[in-house]
C-alpha positions in Angstrom: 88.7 61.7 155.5 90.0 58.8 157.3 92.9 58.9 155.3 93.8 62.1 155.4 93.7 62.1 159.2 96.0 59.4 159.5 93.4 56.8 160.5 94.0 54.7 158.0 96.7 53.9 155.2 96.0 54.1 151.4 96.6 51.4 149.2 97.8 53.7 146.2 97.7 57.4 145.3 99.3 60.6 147.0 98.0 63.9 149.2 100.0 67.3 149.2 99.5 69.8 151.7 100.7 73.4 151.7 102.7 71.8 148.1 104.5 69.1 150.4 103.9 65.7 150.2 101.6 64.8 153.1 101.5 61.0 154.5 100.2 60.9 158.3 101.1 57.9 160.1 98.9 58.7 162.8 96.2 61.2 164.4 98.8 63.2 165.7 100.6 64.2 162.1 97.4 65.3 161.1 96.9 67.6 164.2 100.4 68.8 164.4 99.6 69.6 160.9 96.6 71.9 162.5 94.2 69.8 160.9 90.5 69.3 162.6 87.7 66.9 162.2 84.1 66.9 163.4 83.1 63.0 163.4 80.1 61.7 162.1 80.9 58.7 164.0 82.3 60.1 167.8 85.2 59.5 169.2 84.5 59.8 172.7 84.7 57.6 175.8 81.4 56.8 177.4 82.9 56.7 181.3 84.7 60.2 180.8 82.8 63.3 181.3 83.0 66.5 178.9 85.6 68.3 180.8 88.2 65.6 180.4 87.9 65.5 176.8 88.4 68.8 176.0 91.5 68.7 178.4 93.0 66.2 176.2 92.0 68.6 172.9 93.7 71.8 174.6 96.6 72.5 172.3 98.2 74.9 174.4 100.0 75.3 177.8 99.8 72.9 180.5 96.4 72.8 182.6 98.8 72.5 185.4 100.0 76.2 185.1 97.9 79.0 186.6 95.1 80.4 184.6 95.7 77.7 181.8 92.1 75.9 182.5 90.3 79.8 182.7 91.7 80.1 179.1 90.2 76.6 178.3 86.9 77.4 180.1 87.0 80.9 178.8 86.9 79.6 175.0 84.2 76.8 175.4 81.9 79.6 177.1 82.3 81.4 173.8 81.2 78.7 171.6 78.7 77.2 174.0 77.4 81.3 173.9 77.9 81.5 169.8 75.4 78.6 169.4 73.5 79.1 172.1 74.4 75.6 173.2 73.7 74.6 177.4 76.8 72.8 178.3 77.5 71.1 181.4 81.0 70.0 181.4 80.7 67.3 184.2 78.2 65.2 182.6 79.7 62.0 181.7 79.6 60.9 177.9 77.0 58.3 178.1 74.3 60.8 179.8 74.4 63.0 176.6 72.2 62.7 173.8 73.3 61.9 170.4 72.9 65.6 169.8 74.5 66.9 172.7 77.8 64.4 171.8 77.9 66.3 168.4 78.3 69.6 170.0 81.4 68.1 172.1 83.0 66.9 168.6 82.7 70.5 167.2 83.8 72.0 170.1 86.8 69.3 170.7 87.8 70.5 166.9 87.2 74.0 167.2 89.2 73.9 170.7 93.0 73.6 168.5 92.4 76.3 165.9 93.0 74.3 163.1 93.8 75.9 159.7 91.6 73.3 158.1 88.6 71.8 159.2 86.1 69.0 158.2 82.9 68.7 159.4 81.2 65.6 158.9 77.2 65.9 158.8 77.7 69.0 161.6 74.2 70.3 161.4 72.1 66.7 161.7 71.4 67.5 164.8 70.3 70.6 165.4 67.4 73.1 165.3 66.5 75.0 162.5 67.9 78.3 163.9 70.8 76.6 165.2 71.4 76.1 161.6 71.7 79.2 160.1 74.2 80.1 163.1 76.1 77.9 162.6 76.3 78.4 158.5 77.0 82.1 159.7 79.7 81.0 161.7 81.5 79.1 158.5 81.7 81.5 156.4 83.3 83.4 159.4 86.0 81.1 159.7 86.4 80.9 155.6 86.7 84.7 156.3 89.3 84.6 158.8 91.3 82.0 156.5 90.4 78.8 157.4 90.1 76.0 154.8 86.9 74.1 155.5 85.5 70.7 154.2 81.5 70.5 154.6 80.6 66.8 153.9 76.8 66.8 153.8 73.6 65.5 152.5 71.5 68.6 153.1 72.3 70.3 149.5 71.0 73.6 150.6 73.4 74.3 152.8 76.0 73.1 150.5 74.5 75.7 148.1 74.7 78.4 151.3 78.0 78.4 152.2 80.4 76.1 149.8 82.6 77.8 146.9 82.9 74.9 145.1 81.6 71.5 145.8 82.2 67.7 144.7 80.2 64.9 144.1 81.0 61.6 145.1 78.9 59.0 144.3 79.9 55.2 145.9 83.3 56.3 146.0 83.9 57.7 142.9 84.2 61.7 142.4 81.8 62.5 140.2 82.5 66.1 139.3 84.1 69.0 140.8 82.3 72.6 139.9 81.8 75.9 141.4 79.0 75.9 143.3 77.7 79.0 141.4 77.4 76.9 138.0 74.7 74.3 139.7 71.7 74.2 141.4 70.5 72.1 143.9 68.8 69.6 141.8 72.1 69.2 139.2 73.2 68.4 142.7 71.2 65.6 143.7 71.2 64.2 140.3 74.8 64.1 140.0 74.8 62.5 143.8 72.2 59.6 143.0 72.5 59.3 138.9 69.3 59.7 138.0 66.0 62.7 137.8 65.4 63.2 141.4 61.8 61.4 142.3 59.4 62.9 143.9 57.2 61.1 147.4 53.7 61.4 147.2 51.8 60.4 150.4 48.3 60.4 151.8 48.9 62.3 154.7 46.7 64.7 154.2 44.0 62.4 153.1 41.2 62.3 155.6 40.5 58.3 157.4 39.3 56.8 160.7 41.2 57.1 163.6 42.4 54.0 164.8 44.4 53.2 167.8 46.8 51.2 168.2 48.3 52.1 171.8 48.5 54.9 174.4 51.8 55.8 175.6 52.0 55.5 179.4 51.6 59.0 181.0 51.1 61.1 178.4 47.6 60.6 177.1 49.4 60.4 173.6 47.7 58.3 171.3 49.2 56.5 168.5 47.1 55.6 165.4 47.0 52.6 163.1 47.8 53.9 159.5 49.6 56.8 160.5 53.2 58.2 160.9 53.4 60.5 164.0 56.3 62.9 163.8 58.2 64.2 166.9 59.8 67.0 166.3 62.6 69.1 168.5 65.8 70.2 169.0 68.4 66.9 170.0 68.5 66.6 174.0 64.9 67.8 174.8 63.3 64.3 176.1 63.8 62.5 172.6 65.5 59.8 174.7 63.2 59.4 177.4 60.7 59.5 175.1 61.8 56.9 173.5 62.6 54.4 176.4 58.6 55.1 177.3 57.4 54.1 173.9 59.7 50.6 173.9 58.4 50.1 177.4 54.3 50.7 176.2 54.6 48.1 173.6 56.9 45.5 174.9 54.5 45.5 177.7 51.6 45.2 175.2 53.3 42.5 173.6 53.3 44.6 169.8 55.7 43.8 167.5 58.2 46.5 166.6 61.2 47.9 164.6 63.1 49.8 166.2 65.7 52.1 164.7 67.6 53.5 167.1 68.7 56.9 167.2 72.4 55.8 168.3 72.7 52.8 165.4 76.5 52.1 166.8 75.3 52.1 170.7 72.0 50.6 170.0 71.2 48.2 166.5 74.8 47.2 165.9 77.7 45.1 167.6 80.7 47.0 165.5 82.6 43.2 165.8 80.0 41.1 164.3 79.1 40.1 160.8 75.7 41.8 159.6 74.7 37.3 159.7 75.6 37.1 163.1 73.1 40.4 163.6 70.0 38.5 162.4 69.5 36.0 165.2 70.1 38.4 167.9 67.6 40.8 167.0 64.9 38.2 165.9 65.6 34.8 167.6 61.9 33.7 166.3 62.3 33.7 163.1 66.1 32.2 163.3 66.4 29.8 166.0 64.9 26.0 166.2 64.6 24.2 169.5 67.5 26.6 170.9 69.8 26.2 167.9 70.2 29.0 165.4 69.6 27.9 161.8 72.5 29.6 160.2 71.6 29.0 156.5 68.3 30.4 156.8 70.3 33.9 159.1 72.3 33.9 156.0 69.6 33.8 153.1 67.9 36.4 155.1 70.7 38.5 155.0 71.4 38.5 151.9 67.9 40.0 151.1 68.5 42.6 153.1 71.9 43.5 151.6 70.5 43.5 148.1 67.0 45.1 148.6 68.3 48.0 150.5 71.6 48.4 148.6 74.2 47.4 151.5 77.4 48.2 149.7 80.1 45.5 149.7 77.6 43.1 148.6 78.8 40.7 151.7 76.2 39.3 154.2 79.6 38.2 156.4 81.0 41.1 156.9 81.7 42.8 160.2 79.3 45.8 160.7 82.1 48.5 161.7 83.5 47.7 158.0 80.6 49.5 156.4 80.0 53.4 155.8 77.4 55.1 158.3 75.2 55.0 155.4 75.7 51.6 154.3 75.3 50.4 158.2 72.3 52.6 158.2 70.6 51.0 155.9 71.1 47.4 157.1 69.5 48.2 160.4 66.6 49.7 158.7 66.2 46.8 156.3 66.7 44.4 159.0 64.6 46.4 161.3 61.4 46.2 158.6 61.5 42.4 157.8 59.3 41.1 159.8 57.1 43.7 159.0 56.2 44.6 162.6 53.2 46.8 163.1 54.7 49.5 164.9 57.9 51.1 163.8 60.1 53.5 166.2 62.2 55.3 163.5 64.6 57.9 165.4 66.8 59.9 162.8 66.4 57.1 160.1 68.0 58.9 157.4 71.0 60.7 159.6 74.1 60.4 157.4 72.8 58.5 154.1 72.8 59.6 150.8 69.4 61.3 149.0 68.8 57.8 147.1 68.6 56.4 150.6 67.0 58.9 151.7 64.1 57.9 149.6 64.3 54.6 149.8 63.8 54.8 153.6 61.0 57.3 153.7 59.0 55.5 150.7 59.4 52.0 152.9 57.6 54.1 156.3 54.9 55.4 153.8 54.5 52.2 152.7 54.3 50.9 155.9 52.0 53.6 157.0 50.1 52.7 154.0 49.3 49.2 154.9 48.0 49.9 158.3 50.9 50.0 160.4 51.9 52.7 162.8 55.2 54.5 162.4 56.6 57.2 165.4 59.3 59.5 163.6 61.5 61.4 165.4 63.8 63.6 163.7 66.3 66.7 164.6 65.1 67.4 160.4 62.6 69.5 160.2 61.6 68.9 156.4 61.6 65.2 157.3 58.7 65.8 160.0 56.9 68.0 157.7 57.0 66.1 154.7 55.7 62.7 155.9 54.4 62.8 159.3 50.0 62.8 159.1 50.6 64.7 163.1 53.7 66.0 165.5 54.2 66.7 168.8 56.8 69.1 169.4 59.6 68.2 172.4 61.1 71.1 174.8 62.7 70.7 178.3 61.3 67.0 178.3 58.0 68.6 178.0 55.7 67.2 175.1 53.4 69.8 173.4 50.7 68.6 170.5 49.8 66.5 168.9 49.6 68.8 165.5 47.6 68.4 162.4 49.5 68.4 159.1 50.5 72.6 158.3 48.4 73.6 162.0 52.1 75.7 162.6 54.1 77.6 160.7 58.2 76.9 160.9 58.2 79.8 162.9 55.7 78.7 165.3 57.2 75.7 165.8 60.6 77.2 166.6 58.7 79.0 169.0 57.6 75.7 170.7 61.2 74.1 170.5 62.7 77.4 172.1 59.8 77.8 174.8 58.2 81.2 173.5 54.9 80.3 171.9 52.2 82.6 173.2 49.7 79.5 173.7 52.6 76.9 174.6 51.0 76.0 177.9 47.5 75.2 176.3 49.1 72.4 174.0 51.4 71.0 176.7 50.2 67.2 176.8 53.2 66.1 179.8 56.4 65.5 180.8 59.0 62.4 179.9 61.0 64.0 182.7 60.8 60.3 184.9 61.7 57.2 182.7 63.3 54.2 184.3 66.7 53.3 182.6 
């Protein structure tokens, strides 16, 4: 992708586009050639609010003209009214939610009405309903013309809206087939290379409630031995929520992983080699009297590369080298070796592949498993469902719950994310409206 939007430079092969040879030199060759891409990784400045980069995405006339920004304004009200989406066009970058910086990226790409489009990962962070809008509104733009690109993990949608689809598995394609001759499981076969396993858990198995803390505020309890899910659509307190959970157990003194929801604002410096990471995250277990004890940084790093499948095989490479997947992973693996008893997992699985996937959600069972206390918070809906024991449900900042394990229906629980559930005020535990930065 980065290739092809003249990112980067290949080191061999050829593209055609519209039967010409195609070789972008920059950014700009690929948008003159009306080509659009929604980042998995944003490009966006933290210090500039929304207005000014959609200015700079406005293909047409100059903003300086008369009625030239009521055009501009005019066309993000209709796709900020297609999804539903609440936008607030002076609200500065790094005030948005992972979430809410996703919507700019589509919007930024939709903004030039480009003839071709990729979306990278465009639904990991929305609601279940924003979902099937936005599949609806693919296969509007596929019926209007456009030549779209869906690169995705979630092999249903793939399956919903894709005419033909191609595998890739660690940079190989693996097949290319009409989407018609295979189903979702010849899918994720083909993706990993093996019979798609299956996760058993306990969670429905019935144990002893055992605290481990109380989050400040909220008269939420979290349990020893159990993964509590938090559920919602991105933007609705997940942040705050957050920040007040670090705060209750750095001031209890618990150890804890944390994997952060933004792993390139948060768990990684994009400069540093995944060694250098070590130290700076667990000066305990590397440093000696002051001094870091490199060989020992690099031993552990290794471990992680290998047990979590870190691909290049390189403990000294910088961290803005690797895939989103492959970074992923290393701040997971890194975030789980010192086997802390409480885990803060926000989207661990965003952007990775299903044998990742798996590997990730066996290691918080397993974690779980052995006593430990695991908070998941997830934009995926399966992923709450699947291996969370409870949930609470986020909405405005407002926290409703907690949930037993199939209490709500999907549909009920789109009903607490969207503020319509007939008994929403009965479960409302409190607000994460008020968190110190």
């Amino acid at each position: 992708m980065k290739i092809f939007a003249g990112l980067e430079q290949p080191d061999e092969g050829s593209m055609m586009l519209r039967l010409a040879p195609y070789q972008p030199e920059s950014a700009k060759d690929a948008f003159v050639n009306k080509i659009g891409f929604v980042q998995q990784h944003f490009l966006l400045a933290d210090n500039r609010n929304v207005l000014d980069h959609l200015v700079l995405n406005w293909p047409y006339k100059s903003l300086l003209r008369p009625g030239s920004t009521d055009a501009l304004l005019k066309k993000v009200k209709y796709f900020g009214d297609k999804f539903k989406w609440s936008i607030n066009l002076k609200t500065k970058i790094r005030n948005l939610s992972v979430g809410e910086q996703q919507r700019i990226e589509i919007i930024k790409a939709l903004l030039t009405d480009p003839e071709i489009i990729i979306f990278d990962e465009p639904t990991a962070v929305l609601a279940p309903g924003e979902i099937l809008d936005f599949l609806q509104f693919l296969k509007d733009l596929r019926a209007e013309g456009k030549t779209l690109i869906l690169i995705s993990h979630k092999l249903n949608e793939i399956k919903a809206v894709a005419d033909n689809v191609t595998v890739l598995r660690h940079g190989q394609s693996i097949l290319t087939r009409p989407v018609s001759e295979m189903s979702v499981a010849d899918m994720a076969e083909s993706m990993i290379g093996q019979k798609l396993g299956s996760l058993v858990t306990n969670a429905n198995a019935k144990k002893e409630r055992n605290q481990l803390f109380e989050v400040k505020d909220l008269g939420l309890i979290v349990e020893k031995n159990e993964i509590l899910g938090v559920a919602g659509i991105e933007g609705h307190g997940q942040s705050q929520l957050i920040k007040k959970v670090l705060s209750t157990v750095q001031d209890l003194e618990i150890s804890y992983g944390d994997i952060a929801e933004d792993r390139l604002r948060f768990n990684l410096f994009p400069g540093l080699s995944l060694v250098d990471h070590m130290p700076l995250r667990h000066p305990d277990h590397f440093t000696k009297h002051g001094f870091i004890q490199k060989n020992k940084a690099i031993e552990a790093t290794k471990e992680v590369v290998k047990t979590w499948d870190v691909r290049p095989y390189d403990a000294f490479i910088a961290a803005d080298k690797l895939s989103g997947g492959n970074q992923q992973k290393f701040v997971v693996g890194r975030e789980l070796m010192h086997n802390p008893d409480f885990i803060l997992a926000a989207h661990p699985t965003r952007g990775v592949d299903l044998g990742a996937q798996q590997m990730i959600h066996s290691a918080l069972v397993a974690r779980k498993e052995a006593g430990k206390s695991v908070m998941l918070v997830s934009s995926d809906l399966d992923e709450i469902l699947n291996l969370s024991d409870v949930f609470i449900i986020l909405n405005k900042n407002h926290v409703y719950g907690p949930f037993f394990k199939k209490q709500l229906s999907e549909i009920e629980i789109g009903q607490f994310m969207t503020d319509c559930h007939p008994q929403q005020s009965k479960y409302l535990l409190g607000s994460v409206d008020h968190v110190a930065e």
